[in-house]
C-alpha positions as CSV (number, residue, x, y, z in Angstrom):
1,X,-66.2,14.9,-53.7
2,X,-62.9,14.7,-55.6
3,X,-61.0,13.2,-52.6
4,X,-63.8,10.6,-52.0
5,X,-63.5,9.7,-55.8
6,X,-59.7,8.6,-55.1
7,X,-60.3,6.6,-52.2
8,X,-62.9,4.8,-53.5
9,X,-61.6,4.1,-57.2
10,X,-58.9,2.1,-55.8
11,X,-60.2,0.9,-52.7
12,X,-61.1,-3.0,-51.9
13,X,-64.2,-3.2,-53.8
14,X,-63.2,-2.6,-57.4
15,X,-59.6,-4.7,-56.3
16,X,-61.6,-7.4,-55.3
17,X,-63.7,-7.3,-57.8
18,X,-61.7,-6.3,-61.3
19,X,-58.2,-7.8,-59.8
20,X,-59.0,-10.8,-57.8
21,X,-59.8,-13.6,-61.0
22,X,-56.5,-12.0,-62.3
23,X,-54.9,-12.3,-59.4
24,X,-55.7,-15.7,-57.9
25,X,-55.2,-16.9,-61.5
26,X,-51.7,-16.3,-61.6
27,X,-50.8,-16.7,-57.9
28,X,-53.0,-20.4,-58.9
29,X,-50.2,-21.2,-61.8
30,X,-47.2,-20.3,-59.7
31,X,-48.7,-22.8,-56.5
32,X,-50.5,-25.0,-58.5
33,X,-53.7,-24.3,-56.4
34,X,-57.0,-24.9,-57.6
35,X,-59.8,-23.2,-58.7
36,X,-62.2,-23.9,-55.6
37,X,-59.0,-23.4,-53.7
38,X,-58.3,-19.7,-54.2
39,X,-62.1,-19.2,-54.5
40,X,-62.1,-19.6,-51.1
41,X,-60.2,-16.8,-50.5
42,X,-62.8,-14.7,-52.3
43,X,-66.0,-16.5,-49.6
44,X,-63.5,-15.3,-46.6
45,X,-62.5,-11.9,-48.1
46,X,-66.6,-11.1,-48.2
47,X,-67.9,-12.5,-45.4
48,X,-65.2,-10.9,-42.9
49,X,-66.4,-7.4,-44.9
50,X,-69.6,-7.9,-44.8
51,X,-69.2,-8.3,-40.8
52,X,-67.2,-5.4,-40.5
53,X,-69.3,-2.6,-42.2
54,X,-71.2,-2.3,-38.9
55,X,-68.3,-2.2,-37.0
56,X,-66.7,1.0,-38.8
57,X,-70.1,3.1,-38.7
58,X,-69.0,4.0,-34.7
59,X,-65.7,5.7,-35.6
60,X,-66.9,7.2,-39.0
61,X,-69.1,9.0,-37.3
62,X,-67.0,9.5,-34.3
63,X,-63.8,10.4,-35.9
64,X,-65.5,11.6,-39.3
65,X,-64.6,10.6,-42.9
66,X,-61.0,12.0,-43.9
67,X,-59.1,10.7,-40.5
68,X,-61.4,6.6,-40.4
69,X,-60.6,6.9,-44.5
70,X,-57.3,7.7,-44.3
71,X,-56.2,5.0,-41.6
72,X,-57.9,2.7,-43.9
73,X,-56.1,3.2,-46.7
74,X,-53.0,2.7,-44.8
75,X,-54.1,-0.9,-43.3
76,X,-54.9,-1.7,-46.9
77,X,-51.8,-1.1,-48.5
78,X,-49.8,-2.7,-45.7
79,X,-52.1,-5.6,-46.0
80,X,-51.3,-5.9,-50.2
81,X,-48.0,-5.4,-48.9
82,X,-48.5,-8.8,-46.9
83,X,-50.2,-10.9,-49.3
84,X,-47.6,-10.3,-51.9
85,X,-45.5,-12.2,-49.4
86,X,-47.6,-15.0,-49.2
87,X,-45.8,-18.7,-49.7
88,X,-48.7,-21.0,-48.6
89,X,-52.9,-21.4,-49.3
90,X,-52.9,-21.5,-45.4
91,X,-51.2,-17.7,-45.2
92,X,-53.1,-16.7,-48.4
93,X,-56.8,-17.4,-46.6
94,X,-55.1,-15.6,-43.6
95,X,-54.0,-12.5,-45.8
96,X,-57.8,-12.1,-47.6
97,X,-58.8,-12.5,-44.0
98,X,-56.7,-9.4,-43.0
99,X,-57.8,-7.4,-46.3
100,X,-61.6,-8.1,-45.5
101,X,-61.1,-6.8,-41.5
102,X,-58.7,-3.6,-42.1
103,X,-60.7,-2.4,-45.9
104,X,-64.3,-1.5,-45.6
105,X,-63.3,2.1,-45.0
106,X,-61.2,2.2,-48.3
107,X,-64.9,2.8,-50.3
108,X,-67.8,4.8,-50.2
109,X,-68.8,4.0,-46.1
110,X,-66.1,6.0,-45.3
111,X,-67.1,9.3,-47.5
112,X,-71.5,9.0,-47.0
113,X,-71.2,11.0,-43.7
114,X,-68.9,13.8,-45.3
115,X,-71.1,13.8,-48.6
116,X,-74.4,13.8,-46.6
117,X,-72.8,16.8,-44.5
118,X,-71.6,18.8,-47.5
119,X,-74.7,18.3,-50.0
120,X,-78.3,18.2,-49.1
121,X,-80.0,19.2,-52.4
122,X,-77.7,17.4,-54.6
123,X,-76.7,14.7,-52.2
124,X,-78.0,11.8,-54.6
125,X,-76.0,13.2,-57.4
126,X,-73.2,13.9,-55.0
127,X,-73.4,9.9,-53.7
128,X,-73.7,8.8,-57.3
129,X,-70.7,10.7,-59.0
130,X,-68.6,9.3,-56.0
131,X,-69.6,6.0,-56.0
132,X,-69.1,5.6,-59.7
133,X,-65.3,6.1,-59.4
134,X,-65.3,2.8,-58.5
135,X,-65.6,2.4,-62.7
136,X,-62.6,3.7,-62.7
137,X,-60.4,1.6,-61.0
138,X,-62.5,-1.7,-62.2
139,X,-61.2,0.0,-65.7
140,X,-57.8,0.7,-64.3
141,X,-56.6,-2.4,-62.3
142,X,-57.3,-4.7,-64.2
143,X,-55.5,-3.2,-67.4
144,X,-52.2,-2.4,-65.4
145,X,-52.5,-5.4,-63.1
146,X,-52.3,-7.9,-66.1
147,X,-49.7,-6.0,-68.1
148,X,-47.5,-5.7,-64.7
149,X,-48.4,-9.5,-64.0
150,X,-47.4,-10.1,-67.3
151,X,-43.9,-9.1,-67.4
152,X,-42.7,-9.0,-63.4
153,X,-45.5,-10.9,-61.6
154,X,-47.9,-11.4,-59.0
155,X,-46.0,-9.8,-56.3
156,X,-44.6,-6.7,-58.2
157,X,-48.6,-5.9,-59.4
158,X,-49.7,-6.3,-55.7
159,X,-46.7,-3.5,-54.0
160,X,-47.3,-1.8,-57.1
161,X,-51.0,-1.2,-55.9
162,X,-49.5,-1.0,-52.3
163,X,-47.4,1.8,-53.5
164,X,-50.5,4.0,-55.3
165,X,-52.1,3.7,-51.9
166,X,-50.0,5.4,-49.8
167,X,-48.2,7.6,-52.4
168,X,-51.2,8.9,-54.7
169,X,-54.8,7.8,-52.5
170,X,-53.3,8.7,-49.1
171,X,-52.1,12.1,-49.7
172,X,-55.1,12.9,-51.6
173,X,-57.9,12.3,-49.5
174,X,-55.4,13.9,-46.5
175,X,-56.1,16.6,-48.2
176,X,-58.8,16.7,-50.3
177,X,-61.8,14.9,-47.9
178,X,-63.4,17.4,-45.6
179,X,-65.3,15.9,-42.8
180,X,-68.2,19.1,-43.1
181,X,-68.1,22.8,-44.2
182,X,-68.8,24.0,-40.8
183,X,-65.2,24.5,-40.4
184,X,-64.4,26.1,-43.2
185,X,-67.5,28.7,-42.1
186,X,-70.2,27.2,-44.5
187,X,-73.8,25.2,-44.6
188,X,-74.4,22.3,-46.5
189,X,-74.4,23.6,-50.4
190,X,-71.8,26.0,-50.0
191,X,-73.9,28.2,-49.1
192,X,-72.8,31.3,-46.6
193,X,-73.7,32.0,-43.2
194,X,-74.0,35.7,-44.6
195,X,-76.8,35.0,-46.6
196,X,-78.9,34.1,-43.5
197,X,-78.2,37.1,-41.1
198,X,-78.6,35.0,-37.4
199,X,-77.8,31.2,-38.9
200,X,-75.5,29.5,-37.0
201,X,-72.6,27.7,-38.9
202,X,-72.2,24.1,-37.0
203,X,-72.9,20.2,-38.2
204,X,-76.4,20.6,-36.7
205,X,-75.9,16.8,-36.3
206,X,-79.8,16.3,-36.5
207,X,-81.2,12.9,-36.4
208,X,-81.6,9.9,-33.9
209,X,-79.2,8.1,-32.6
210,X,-78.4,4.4,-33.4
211,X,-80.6,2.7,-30.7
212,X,-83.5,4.5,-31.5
213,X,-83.5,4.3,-35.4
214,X,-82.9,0.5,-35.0
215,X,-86.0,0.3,-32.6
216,X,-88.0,1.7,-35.5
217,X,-90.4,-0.1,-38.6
218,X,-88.8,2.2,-40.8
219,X,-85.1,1.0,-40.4
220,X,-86.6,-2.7,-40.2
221,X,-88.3,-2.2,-43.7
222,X,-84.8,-1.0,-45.7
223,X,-83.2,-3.5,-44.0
224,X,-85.0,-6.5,-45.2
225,X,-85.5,-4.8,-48.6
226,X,-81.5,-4.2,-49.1
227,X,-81.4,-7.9,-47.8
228,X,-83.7,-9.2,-50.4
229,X,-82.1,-7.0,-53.2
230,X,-78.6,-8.3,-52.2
231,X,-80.1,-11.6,-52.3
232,X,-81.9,-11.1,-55.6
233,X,-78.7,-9.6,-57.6
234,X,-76.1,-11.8,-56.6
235,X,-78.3,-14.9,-57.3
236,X,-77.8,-14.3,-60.7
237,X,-74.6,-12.3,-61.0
238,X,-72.4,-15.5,-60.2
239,X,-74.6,-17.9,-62.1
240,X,-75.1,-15.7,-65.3
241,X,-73.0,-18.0,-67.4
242,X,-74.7,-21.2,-66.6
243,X,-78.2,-19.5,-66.7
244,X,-77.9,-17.9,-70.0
245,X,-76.8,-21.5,-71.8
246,X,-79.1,-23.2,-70.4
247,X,-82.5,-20.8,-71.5
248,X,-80.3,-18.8,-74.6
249,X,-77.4,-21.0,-75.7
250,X,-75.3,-18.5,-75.5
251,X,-71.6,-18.5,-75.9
252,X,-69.4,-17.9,-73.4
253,X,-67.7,-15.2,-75.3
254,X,-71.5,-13.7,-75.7
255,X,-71.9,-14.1,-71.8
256,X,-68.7,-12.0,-71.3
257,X,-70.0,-8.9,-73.5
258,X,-73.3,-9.4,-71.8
259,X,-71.3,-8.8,-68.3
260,X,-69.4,-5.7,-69.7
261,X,-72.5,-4.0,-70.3
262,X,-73.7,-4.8,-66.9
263,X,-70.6,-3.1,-65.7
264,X,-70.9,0.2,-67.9
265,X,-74.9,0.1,-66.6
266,X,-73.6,0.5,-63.1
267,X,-71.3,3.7,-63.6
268,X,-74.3,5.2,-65.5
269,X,-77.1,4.1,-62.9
270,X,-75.3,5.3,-60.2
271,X,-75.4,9.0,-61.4
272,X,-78.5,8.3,-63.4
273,X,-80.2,7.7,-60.2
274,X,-78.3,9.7,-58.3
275,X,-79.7,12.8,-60.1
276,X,-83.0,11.5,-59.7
277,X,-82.9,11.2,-56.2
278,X,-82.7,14.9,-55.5
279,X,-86.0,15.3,-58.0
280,X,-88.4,12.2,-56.7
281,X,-89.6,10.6,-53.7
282,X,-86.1,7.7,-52.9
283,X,-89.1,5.4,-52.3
284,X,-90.4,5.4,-55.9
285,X,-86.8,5.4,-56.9
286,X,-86.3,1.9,-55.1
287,X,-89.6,0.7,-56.5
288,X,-88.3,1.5,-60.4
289,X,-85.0,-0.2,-59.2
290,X,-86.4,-3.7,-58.2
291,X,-88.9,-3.0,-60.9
292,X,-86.1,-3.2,-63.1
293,X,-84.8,-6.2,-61.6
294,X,-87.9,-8.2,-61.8
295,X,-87.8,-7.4,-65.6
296,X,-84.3,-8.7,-66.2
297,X,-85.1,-11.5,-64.3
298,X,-88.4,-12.1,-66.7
299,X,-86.2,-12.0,-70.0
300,X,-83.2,-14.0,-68.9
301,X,-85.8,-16.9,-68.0
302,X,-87.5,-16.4,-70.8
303,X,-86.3,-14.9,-73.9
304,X,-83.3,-16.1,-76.7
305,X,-82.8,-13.1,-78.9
306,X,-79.5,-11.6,-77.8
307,X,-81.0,-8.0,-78.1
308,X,-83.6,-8.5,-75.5
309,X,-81.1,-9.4,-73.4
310,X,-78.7,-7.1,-73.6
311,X,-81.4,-5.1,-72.8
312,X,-82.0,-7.0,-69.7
313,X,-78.2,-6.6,-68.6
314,X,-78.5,-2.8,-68.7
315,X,-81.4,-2.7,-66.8
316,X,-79.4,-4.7,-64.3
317,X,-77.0,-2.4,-64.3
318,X,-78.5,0.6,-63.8
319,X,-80.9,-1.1,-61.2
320,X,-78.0,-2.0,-58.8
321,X,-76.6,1.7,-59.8
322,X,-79.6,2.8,-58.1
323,X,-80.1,0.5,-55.0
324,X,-76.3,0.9,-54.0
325,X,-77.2,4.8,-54.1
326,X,-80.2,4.2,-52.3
327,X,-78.5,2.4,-48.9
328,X,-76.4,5.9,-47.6
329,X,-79.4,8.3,-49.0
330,X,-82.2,6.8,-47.3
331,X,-80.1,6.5,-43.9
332,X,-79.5,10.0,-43.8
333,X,-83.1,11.3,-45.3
334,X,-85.2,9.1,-43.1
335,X,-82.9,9.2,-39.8
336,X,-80.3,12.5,-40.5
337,X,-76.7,12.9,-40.2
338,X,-76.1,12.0,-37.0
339,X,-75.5,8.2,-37.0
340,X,-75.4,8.4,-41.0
341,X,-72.6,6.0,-41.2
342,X,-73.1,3.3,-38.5
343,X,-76.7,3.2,-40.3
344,X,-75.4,2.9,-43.5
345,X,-73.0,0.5,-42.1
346,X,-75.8,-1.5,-41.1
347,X,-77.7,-1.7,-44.4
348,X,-74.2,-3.0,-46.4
349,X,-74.3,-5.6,-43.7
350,X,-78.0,-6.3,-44.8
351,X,-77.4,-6.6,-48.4
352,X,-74.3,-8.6,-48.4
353,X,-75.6,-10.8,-45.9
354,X,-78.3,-11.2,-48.5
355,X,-75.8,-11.4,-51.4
356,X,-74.0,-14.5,-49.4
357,X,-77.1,-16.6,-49.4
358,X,-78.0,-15.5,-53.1
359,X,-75.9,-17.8,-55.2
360,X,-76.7,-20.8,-53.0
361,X,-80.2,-20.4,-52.7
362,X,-80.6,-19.9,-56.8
363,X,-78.6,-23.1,-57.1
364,X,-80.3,-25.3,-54.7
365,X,-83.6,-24.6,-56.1
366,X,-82.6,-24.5,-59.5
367,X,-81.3,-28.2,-58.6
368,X,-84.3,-29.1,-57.1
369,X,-86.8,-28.0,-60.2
370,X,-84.5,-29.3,-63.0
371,X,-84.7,-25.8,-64.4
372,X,-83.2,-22.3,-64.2
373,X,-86.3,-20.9,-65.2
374,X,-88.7,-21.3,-62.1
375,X,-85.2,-19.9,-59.8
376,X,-86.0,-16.9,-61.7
377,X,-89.3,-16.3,-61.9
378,X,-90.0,-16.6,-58.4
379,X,-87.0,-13.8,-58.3
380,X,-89.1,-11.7,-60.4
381,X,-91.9,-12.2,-57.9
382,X,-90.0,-12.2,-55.1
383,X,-89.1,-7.8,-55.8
384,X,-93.0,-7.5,-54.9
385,X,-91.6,-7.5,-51.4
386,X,-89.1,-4.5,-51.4
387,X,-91.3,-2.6,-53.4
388,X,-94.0,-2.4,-50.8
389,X,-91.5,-2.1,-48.0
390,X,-90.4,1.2,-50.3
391,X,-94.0,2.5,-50.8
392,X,-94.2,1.9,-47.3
393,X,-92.1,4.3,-45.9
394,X,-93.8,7.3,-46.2
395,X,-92.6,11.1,-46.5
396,X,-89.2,12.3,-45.0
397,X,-89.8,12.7,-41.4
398,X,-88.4,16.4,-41.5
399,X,-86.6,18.5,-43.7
400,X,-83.0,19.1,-42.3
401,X,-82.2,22.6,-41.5
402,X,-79.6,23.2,-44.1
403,X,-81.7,21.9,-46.7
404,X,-84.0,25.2,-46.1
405,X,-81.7,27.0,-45.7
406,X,-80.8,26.3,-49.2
407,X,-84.1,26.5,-50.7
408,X,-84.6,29.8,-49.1
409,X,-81.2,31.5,-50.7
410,X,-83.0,30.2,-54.1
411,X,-85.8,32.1,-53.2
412,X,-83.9,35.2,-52.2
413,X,-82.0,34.9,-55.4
414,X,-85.1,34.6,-57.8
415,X,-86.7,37.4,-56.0
């Protein structure tokens, strides 16, 4: 878990996300590009991810975590390595283009099949701690990245985060990732073969494969609920600022507090939830996640008193905490280990897909009511949708093997 931590605290997501505006700013200044300019990069960067994610599931779960993960990382790094060599807008599109088709694997796709195969009881907790590194670098990048753009530039920030790649990420999750325990003479938990006199010690790789999960309701039904909680979150994130002047005449300098707290929600919903995924039915967890959402929804459209919504911007947070956990723990609950990672693949292509069309549906209705306010509460209603796709899903087809073989050394211990 501590090798998937690394990868994923510096890998494209919390770059894009945390260093981009910084970024694009300064590379902006020194080419005198516009805003809408270099925001294009950003539209290219996500949409080329977003079609890659099902791509990478084949060899992730054909090649496993460490080797995909590694290889990644190495793409990545040459790509920074690229666009701090950019001299044009024409080869700065081209190098976001590059960094969207070689960096999926740098975050958590890469490491669900190796987490999924080395935790079964606490694989929500196990998902969430991991994915919640990405805090990390969103806390780290852009700190360093200023300060470093500050006082050598643009370029020297980008090989500097070139260079942390492939001396400190690499090497690390080289070493540190381990594709599944049945090497190393082990089931899922850590626990050992000689506790279960006859168990055999191999990936068990149970579950269906790709064609037939994808010819079933159930992978249908998370699909178009990601899709609509992609939609639903990113229809505010990128609008927040001009929603909450309009309905709470807020400052921007309130706005940006209201976004850090959205941020710090994340890191704790993701382990929050995590923990109670290995406790609760995941469907009932997805239901208090859009639940959550519908409610934050409710209050920015409707209430003025900056404590309610703050409020609101933590349930945020900790909702999409919980639905990004959700995506590789249902895939491997409801279908097994087997074709974990193209499923899971599959699903991020689903919720960014609906995350694209978010911001541009908000605004073309919010345009075509005169008001922020109806854009949001058909949002609120609109989660009635995922929830019954969640409480729709039923019970866990089977337990997986390791997962009683687990509960039955906690038996033998209690006895």
């Amino acid at each position: 878990m501590a090798g998937s931590g690394v990868g994923i605290a510096f890998g494209s997501a919390p770059f894009f996300a945390a260093g981009f505006p910084l970024l694009a700013a300064a590379m902006a200044q020194n080419f005198g590009w516009t805003q809408p300019q270099v925001a294009q990069a950003a539209t290219i960067f996500l949409l080329l991810q977003t079609v890659t994610y099902p791509i990478c599931g084949w060899p992730l779960d054909r090649f496993g975590s460490r080797r995909f993960a590694v290889a990644s990382i190495a793409m990545f790094a040459v790509a920074l390595v690229l666009l701090s060599q950019v001299g044009s807008l024409m080869q700065f599109y081209l190098a976001f283009a590059l960094i969207g088709l070689v960096s999926a694997g740098t975050n958590v796709l890469s490491y669900a099949r190796a987490l999924a195969l080395w935790f079964s009881r606490k694989r929500g907790l196990a998902l969430g701690f991991a994915a919640s590194a990405q805090a990390v670098g969103g806390f780290l990048i852009p700190i360093f990245g200023q300060k470093i753009i500050a006082e050598h530039g643009w370029t020297a920030a980008l090989l500097t985060l070139a260079a942390v790649e492939l001396v400190v990420c690499l090497p690390l999750v080289a070493w540190l990732v381990k594709d599944s325990p049945a090497p190393l003479g082990l089931h899922p938990d850590g626990i050992a073969p000689a506790a279960h006199a006859g168990a055999s010690v191999d990936d068990g790789d149970p579950g269906l494969t790709v064609g037939a999960i994808i010819g079933t309701t159930t992978f249908w039904k998370m699909a178009i609920a990601f899709a609509l909680i992609g939609m639903s979150f990113y229809a505010i994130a990128p609008n927040v600022v001009y929603i909450l002047t309009k309905t709470a005449g807020m400052s921007h300098a309130e706005i940006a507090k209201i976004q850090a707290v959205v941020g710090i929600s994340v890191l704790f919903g993701r382990i929050g939830f995590g923990h109670l995924l290995d406790r609760v039915h995941a469907p009932l967890i997805g239901v208090m996640t859009v639940v959550m959402s519908a409610c934050c929804a409710l209050i920015y459209a409707t209430q003025t008193a900056p404590t309610i919504i703050l409020l609101a911007a933590v349930m945020s947070g900790f909702a999409l905490g919980g639905e990004t956990d959700l995506l590789p723990y249902l895939a491997s609950r409801y279908f097994g280990t087997r074709s974990v990672s193209r499923i899971f693949g599959w699903f991020l292509f689903a919720f960014f897909l609906g995350a694209t069309a978010g911001p541009m549906a908000f605004a073309w209705v919010s345009a075509a009511c005169g008001s922020v306010v109806i854009p949001l509460v058909i949002l609120a209603a609109l989660q009635i949708i995922p929830a019954a796709l969640f409480l729709s899903l039923g019970h866990y087809p089977t337990a997986e093997p390791a997962e009683g073989l687990a509960m039955a050394t906690a038996d033998s211990k209690a006895a």
